[in-house]
C-alpha positions, 0 to 999 in steps of 0.5 A: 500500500502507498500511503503514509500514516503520522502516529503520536504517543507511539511508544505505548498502548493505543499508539503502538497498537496502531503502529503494529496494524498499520505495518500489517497493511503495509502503511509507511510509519511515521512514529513519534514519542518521547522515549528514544530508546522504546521507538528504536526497538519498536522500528526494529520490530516493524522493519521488516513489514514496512518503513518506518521513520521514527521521531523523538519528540514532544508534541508539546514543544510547538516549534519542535513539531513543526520543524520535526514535519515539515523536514520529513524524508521525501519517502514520508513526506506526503502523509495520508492519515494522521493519529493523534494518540499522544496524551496523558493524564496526571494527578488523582487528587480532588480539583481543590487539590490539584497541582497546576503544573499538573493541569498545564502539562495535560492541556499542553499535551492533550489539547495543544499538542493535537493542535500543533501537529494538525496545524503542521500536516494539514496545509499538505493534506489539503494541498494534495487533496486527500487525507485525514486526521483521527484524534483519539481521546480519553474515556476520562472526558466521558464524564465526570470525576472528582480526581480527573477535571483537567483530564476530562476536559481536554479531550473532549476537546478532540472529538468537538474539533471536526465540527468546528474546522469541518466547513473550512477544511472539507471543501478543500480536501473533498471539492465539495463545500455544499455537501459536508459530512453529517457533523454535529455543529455548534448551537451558534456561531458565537459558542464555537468561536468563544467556546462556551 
């Protein structure tokens, strides 16, 4: 298969999963982490299905993402599917108690280092009319605790994405501005841009 997929947090959990069914099809991989030592073991293993290109990196580090994608090797530079997978959550404690750092650290991660590799792969998706971007998130965001505030509220973040970009970004990629996909859309204008 001649396509390319970008994997964050790939070291672990969903992410290697990911990498692992993405080489069983043939996929070229993209993989990126912050543990040097588990991507190189994880390219060993992955080599002899596919090619695999590995990135130490920390999505949080915005300038670091950027220039990490945009001097990709030539044979990785046009990605097909970007899987925003690096995430994490810190602290059990109640949110009265909470550590601040704790909760900068997860929004960081969890909410602007999405951010930064979409910004980064998606003007070439567009460019080359093709390609897509799943954000995987948190049960923690599914509702409520009283030891995950931060944590719930910054995946969500993910799965509301789409509806917010889809007018902009789907006439682009698809060629077809008057028929989108059936996203749910904010309530107003004003709540998708405030937030609220």
């Amino acid at each position: 298969m001649d396509k390319t997929v970008v994997i964050t947090g790939a070291t672990s959990g969903f992410g290697a999963a990911c990498a692992h069914a993405f080489a069983k099809l043939g996929w070229r991989l993209v993989l990126t982490g912050r543990r040097s030592e588990v991507l190189s073991r994880l390219q060993s293993e992955l080599a002899a299905l596919t090619a695999v290109h590995v990135i130490t990196l920390d999505v949080r580090e915005r300038e670091a993402v950027l220039a990490a994608f945009a001097s990709l090797p030539p044979e990785f530079a046009e990605v097909d599917l970007l899987v925003n997978n690096a995430g994490l959550a810190l602290g059990l404690e109640p949110a009265h108690k909470a550590s601040l750092d704790d909760w900068d650290t997860m929004v960081d991660t969890n909410i602007k280092g999405v951010m930064y590799c979409t910004r980064a792969l998606l003007p070439g998706m567009v460019a080359r009319n093709r390609g897509h971007v799943v954000n995987i998130g948190s049960v923690a965001g599914a509702g409520p605790t009283p030891a995950a505030m931060s944590t719930e509220r910054a995946r969500p973040s993910c799965s509301s994405s789409p509806a917010t970009c889809a007018p902009t970004c789907w006439g682009a990629l698809c060629g077809s501005p008057t028929s989108p996909p059936a996203w749910p859309r904010p309530s107003s204008p004003r709540s998708a841009s405030r937030g609220r």
